[in-house]
DOFIFI-143534 format. One line per field, with one value per atom (N, C-alpha, C, O): atom name; x, y, z; residue in one letter; residue number from 1; chain. Coordinates in Angstrom, 1 decimal. Layout:
DOFIFI-143534
a: c(CA,...)
px: c(X,...)
py: c(Y,...)
pz: c(Z,...)
r: c(A,...)
k: c(NUM,...)
c: c(A,...)
This chain:
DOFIFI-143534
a: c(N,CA,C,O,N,CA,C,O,N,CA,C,O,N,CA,C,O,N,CA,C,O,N,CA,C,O,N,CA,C,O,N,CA,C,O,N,CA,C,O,N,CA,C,O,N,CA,C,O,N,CA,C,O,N,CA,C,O,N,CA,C,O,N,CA,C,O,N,CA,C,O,N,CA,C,O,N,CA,C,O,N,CA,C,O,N,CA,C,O,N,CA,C,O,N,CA,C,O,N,CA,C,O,N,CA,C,O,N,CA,C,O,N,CA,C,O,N,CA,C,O,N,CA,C,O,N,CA,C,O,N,CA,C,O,N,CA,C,O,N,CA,C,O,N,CA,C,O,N,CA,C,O,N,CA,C,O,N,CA,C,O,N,CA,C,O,N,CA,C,O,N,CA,C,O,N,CA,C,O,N,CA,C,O,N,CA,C,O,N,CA,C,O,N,CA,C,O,N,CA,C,O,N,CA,C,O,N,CA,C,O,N,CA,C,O,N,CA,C,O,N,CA,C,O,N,CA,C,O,N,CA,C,O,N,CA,C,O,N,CA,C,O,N,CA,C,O,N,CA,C,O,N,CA,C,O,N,CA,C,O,N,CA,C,O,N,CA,C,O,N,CA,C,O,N,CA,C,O,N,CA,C,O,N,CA,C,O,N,CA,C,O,N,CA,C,O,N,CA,C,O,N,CA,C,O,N,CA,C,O,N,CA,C,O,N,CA,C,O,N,CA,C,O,N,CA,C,O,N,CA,C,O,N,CA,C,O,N,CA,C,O,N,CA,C,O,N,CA,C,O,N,CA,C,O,N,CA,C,O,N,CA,C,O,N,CA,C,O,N,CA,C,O,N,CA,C,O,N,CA,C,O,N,CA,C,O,N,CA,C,O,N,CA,C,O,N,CA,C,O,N,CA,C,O,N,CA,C,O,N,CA,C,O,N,CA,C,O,N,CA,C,O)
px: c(-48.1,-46.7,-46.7,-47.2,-46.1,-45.7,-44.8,-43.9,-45.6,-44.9,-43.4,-42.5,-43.1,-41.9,-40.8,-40.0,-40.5,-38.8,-38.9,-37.9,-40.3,-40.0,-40.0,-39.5,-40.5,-40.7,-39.0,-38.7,-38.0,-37.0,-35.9,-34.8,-36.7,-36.4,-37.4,-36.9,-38.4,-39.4,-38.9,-39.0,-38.4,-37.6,-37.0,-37.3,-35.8,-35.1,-34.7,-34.2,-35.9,-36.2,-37.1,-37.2,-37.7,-38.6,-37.6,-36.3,-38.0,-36.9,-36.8,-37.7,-35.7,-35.0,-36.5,-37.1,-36.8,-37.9,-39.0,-39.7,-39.6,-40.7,-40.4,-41.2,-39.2,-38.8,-38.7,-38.7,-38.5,-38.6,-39.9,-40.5,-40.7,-42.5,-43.5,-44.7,-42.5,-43.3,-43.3,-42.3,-44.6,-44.6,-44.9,-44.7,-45.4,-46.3,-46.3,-46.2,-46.3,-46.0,-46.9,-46.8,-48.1,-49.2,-49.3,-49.1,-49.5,-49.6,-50.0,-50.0,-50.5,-51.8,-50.8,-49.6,-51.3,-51.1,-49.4,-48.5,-49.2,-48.4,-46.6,-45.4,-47.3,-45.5,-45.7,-45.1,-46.4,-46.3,-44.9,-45.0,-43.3,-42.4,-41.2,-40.9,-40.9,-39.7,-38.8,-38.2,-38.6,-37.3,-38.2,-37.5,-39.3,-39.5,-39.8,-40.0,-40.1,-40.6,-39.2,-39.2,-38.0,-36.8,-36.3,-35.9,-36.4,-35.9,-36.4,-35.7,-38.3,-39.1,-37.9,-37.1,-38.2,-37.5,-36.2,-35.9,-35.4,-34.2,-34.6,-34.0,-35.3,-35.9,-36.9,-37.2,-37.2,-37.8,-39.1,-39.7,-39.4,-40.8,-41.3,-40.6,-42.7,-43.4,-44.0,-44.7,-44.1,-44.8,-45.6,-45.3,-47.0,-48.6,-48.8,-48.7,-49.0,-49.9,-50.4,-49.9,-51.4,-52.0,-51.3,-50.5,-51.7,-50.7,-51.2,-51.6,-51.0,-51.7,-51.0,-49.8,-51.4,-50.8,-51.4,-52.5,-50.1,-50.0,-50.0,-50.0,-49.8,-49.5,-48.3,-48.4,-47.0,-46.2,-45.2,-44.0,-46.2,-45.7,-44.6,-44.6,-43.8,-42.6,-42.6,-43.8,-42.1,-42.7,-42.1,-42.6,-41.1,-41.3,-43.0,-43.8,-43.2,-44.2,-45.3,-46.4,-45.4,-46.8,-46.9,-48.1,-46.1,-45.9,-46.3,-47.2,-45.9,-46.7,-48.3,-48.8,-48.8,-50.0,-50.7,-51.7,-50.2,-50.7,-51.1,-52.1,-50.3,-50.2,-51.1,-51.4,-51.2,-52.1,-53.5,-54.6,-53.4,-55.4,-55.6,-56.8,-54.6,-55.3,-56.0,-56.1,-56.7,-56.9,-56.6,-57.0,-55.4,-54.9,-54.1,-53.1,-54.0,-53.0,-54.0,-53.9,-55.6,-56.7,-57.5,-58.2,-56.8,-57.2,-56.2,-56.7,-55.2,-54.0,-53.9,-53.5,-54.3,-54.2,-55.1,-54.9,-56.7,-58.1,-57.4,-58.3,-56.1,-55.8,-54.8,-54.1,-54.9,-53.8,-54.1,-53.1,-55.0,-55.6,-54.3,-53.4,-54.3,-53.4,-52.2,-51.7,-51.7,-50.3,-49.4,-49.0,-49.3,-48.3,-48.8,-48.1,-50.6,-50.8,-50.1,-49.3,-50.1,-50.1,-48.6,-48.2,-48.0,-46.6,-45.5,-44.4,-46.7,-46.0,-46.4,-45.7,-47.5,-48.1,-47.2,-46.5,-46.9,-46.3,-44.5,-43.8,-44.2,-42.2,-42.4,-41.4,-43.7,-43.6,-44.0,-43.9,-44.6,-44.7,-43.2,-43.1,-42.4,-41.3,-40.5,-39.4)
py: c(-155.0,-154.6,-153.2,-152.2,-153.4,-152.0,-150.8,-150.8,-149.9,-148.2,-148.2,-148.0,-148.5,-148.1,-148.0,-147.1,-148.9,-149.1,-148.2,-147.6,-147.8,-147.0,-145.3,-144.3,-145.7,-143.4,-142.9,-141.8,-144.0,-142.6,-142.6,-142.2,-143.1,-142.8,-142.0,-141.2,-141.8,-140.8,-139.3,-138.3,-139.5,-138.0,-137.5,-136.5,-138.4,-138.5,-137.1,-136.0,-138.4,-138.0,-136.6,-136.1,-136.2,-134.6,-133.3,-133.2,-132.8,-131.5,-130.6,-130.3,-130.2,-129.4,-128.2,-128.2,-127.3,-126.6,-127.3,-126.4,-128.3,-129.2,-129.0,-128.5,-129.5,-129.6,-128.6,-128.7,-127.5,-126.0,-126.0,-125.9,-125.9,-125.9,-126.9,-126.9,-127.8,-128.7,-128.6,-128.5,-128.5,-128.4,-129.6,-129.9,-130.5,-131.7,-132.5,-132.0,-134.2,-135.2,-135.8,-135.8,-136.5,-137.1,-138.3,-138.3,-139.6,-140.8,-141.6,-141.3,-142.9,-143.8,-144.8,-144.5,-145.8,-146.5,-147.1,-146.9,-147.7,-148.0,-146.8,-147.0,-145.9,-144.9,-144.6,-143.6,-145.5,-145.2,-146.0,-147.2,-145.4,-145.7,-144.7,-143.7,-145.1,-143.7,-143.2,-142.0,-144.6,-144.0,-142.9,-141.9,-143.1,-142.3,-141.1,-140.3,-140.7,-139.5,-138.7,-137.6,-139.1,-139.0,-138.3,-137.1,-139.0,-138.8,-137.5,-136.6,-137.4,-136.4,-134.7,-133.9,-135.1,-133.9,-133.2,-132.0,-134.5,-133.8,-133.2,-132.1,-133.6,-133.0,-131.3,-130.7,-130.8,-130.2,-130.1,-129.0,-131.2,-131.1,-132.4,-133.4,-132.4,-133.6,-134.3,-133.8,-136.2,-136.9,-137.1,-137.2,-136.9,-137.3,-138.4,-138.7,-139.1,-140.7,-141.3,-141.3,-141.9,-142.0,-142.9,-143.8,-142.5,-142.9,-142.8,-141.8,-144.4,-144.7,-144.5,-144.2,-144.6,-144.8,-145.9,-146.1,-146.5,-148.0,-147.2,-146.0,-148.2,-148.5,-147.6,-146.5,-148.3,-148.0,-147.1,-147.2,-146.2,-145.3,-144.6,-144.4,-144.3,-143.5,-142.2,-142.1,-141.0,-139.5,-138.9,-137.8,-139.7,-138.8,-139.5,-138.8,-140.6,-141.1,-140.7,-140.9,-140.0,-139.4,-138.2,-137.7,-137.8,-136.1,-136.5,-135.8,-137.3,-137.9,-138.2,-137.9,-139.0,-139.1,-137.9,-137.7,-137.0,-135.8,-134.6,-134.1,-134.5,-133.9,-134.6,-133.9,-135.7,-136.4,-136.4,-136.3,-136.6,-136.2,-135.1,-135.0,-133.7,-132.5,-132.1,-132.8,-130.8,-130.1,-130.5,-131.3,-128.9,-129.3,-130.2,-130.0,-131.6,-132.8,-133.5,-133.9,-133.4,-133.8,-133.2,-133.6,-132.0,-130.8,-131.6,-131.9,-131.8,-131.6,-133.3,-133.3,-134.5,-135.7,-136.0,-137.0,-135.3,-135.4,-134.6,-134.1,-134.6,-133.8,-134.9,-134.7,-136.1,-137.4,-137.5,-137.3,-137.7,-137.6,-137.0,-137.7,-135.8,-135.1,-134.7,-133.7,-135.6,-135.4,-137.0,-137.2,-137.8,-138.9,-139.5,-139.8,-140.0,-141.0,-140.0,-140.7,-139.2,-138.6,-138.3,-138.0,-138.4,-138.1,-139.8,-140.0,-140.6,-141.8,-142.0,-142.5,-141.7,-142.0,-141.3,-141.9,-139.8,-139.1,-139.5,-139.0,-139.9,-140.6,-142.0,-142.5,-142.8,-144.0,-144.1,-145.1,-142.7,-142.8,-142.0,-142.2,-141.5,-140.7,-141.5,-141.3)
pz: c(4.7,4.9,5.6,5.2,6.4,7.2,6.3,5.6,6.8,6.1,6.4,5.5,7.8,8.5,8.0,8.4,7.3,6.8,5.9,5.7,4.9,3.7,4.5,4.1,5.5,5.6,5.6,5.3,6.0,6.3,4.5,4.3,3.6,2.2,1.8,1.1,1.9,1.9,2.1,1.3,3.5,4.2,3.1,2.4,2.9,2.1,0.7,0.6,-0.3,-1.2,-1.4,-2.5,-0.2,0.0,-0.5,-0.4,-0.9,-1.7,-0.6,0.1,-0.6,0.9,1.0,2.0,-0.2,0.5,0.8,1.2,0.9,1.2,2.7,3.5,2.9,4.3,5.5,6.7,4.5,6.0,5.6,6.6,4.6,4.8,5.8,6.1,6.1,7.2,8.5,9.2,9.0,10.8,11.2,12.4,10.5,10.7,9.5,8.4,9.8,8.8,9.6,10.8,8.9,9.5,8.8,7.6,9.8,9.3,10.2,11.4,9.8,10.4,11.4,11.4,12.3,13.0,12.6,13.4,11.7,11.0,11.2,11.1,11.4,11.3,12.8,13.2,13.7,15.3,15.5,15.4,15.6,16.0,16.6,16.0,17.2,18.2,17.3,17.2,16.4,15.8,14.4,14.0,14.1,13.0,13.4,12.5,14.7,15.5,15.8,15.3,16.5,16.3,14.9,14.9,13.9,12.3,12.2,12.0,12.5,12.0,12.7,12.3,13.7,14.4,14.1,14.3,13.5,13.1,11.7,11.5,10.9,10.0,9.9,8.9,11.4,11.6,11.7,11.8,11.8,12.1,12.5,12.4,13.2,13.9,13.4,12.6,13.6,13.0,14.1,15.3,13.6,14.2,13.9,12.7,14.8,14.6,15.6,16.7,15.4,16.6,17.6,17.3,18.7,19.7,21.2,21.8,21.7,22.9,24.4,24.3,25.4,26.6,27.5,27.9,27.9,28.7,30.2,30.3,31.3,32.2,32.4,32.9,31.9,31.7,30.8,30.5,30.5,29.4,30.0,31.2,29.1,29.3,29.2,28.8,29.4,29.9,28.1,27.8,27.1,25.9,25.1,24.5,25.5,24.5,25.1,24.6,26.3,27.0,26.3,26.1,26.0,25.6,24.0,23.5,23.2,22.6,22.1,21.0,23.1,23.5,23.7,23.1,24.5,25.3,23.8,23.7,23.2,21.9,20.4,19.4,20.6,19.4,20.0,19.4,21.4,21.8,22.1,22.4,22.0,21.9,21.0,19.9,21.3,20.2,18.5,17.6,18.9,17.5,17.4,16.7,18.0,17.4,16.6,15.5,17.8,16.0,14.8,13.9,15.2,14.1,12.7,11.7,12.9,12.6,11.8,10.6,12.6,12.3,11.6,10.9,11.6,10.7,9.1,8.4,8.5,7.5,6.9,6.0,7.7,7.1,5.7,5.1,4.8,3.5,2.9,2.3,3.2,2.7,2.9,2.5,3.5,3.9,3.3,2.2,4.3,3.7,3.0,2.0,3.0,1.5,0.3,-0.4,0.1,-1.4,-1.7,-2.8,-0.4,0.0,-1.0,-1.6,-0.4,-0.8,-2.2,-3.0,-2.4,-4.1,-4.8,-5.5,-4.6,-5.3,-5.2,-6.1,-4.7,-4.4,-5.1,-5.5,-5.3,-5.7,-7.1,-7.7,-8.0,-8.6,-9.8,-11.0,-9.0,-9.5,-9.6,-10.0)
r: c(X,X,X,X,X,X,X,X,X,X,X,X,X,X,X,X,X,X,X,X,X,X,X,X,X,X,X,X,X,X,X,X,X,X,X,X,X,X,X,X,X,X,X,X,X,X,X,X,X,X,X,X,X,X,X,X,X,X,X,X,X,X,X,X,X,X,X,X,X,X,X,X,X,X,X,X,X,X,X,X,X,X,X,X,X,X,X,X,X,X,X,X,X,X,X,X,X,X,X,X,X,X,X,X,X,X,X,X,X,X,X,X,X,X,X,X,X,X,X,X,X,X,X,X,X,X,X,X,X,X,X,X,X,X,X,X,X,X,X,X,X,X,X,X,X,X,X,X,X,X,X,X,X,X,X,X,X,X,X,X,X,X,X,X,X,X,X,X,X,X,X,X,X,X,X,X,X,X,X,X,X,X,X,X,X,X,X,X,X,X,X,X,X,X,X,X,X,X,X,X,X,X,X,X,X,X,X,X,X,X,X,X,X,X,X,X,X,X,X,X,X,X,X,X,X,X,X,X,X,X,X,X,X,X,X,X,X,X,X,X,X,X,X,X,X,X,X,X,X,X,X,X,X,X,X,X,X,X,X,X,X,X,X,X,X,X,X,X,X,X,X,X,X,X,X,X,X,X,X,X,X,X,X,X,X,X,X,X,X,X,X,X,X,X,X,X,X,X,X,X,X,X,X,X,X,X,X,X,X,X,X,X,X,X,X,X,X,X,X,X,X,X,X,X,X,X,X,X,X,X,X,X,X,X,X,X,X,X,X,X,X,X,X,X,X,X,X,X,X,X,X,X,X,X,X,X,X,X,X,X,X,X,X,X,X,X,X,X,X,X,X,X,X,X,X,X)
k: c(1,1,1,1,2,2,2,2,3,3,3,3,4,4,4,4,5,5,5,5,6,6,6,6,7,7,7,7,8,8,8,8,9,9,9,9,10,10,10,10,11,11,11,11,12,12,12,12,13,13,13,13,14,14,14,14,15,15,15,15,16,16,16,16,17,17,17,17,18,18,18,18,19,19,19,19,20,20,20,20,21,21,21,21,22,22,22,22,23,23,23,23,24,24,24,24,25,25,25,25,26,26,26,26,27,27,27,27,28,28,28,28,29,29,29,29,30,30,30,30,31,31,31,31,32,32,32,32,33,33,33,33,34,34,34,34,35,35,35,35,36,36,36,36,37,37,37,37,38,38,38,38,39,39,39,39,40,40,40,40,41,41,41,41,42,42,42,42,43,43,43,43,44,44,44,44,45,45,45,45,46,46,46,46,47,47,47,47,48,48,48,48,49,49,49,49,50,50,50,50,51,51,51,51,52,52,52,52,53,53,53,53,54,54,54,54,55,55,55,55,56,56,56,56,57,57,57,57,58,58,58,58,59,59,59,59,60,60,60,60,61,61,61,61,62,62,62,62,63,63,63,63,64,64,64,64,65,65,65,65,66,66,66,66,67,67,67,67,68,68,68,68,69,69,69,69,70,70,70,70,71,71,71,71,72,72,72,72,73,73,73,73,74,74,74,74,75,75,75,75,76,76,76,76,77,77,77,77,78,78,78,78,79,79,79,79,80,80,80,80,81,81,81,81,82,82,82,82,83,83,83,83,84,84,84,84,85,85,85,85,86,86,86,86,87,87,87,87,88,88,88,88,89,89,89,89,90,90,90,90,91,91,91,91,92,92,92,92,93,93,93,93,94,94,94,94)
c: c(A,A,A,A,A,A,A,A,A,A,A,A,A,A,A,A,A,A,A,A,A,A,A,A,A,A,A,A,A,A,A,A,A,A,A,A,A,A,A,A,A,A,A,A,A,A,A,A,A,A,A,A,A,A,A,A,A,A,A,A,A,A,A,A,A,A,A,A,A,A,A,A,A,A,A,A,A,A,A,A,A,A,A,A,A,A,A,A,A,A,A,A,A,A,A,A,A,A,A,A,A,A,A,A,A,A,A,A,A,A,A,A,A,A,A,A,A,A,A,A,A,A,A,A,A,A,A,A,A,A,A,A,A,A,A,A,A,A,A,A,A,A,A,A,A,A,A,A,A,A,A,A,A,A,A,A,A,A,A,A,A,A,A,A,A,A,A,A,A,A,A,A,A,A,A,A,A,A,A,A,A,A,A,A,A,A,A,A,A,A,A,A,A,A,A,A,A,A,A,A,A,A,A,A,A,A,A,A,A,A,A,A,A,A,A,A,A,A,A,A,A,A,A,A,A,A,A,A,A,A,A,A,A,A,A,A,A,A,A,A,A,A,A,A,A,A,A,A,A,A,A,A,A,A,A,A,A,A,A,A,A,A,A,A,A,A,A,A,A,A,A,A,A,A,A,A,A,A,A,A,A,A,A,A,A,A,A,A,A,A,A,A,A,A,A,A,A,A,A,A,A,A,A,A,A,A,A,A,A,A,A,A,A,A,A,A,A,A,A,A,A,A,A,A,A,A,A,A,A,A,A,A,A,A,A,A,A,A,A,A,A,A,A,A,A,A,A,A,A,A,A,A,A,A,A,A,A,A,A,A,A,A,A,A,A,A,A,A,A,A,A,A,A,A,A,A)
């Protein structure tokens, strides 16, 4: 089952200071979606996930791309461990 429908109750439920402490929300294949990259931002901060480029890539989802194969986007995404798994263990266990 796909992550997706659950991340924007996830947001949600995050306690308002969780939320100015975040620069980055890191998550696997599964939370690759515009609308959750979208959400992230109005929230303040960026969802990392890995993220490819077609033929036809569009110039926000390159910026995307361009940012998850830098540097620090894999500094950043090698730290998923610790960010949404425990993110969801910890809201599914409350």
């Amino acid at each position: 089952m796909s992550d997706k429908p659950v991340y924007p109750t996830l947001l949600h439920r995050l306690p308002s200071e969780a939320i100015k402490k975040t620069h980055y929300m890191v998550g696997d294949p599964g939370y690759n979606d515009q609308s959750l990259y979208e959400l992230s931002m109005t929230k303040g901060f960026q969802l990392v996930c890995p993220v490819r480029r077609y033929k036809k890539t569009n110039e926000e989802r390159v910026k995307l791309v361009d940012f998850y194969e830098s540097a620090p986007g894999q500094v950043i995404y090698s730290r998923r461990s610790t960010s949404i798994e425990p993110l969801i263990e910890h809201i599914n266990t409350n």
